[in-house]
C-alpha positions, 0 to 999 in steps of 0.5 A: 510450490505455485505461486508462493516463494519457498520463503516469505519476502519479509523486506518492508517499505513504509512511508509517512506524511504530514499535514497541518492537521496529521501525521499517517504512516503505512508498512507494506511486506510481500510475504510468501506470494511471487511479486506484491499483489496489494496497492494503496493510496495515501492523498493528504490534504484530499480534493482541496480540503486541507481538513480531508484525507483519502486512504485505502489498502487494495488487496490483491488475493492473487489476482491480476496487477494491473497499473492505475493512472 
């Protein structure tokens, strides 16, 4: 079957923060594909400023994982 699973990993990891000004919160499932392909970063308070937040979701599409330091 390629790459794909014969069934879909439906284990989901969530996580949550908090800060003075927010609370955030993110699910993550693999789904069909052999290993997780998608990263995200989730940094609160950003740079310094307890008034900013960095967030994004890096999807994989099949594409080489690689770590980030």
């Amino acid at each position: 079957m390629g790459v794909y699973l014969p069934e879909p990993n439906k284990t989901k990891h969530s996580f949550s923060g908090e800060t003075d000004i927010l609370t955030y919160g993110a699910t993550s499932m693999q789904g069909w594909r052999m290993q997780m392909e998608d990263a995200h970063i989730s940094t609160a308070p950003f740079a310094g400023d307890p008034k900013a937040a960095l967030f994004a979701v890096f999807d994989g599409h099949g594409g080489k994982i690689e770590a980030v330091s």
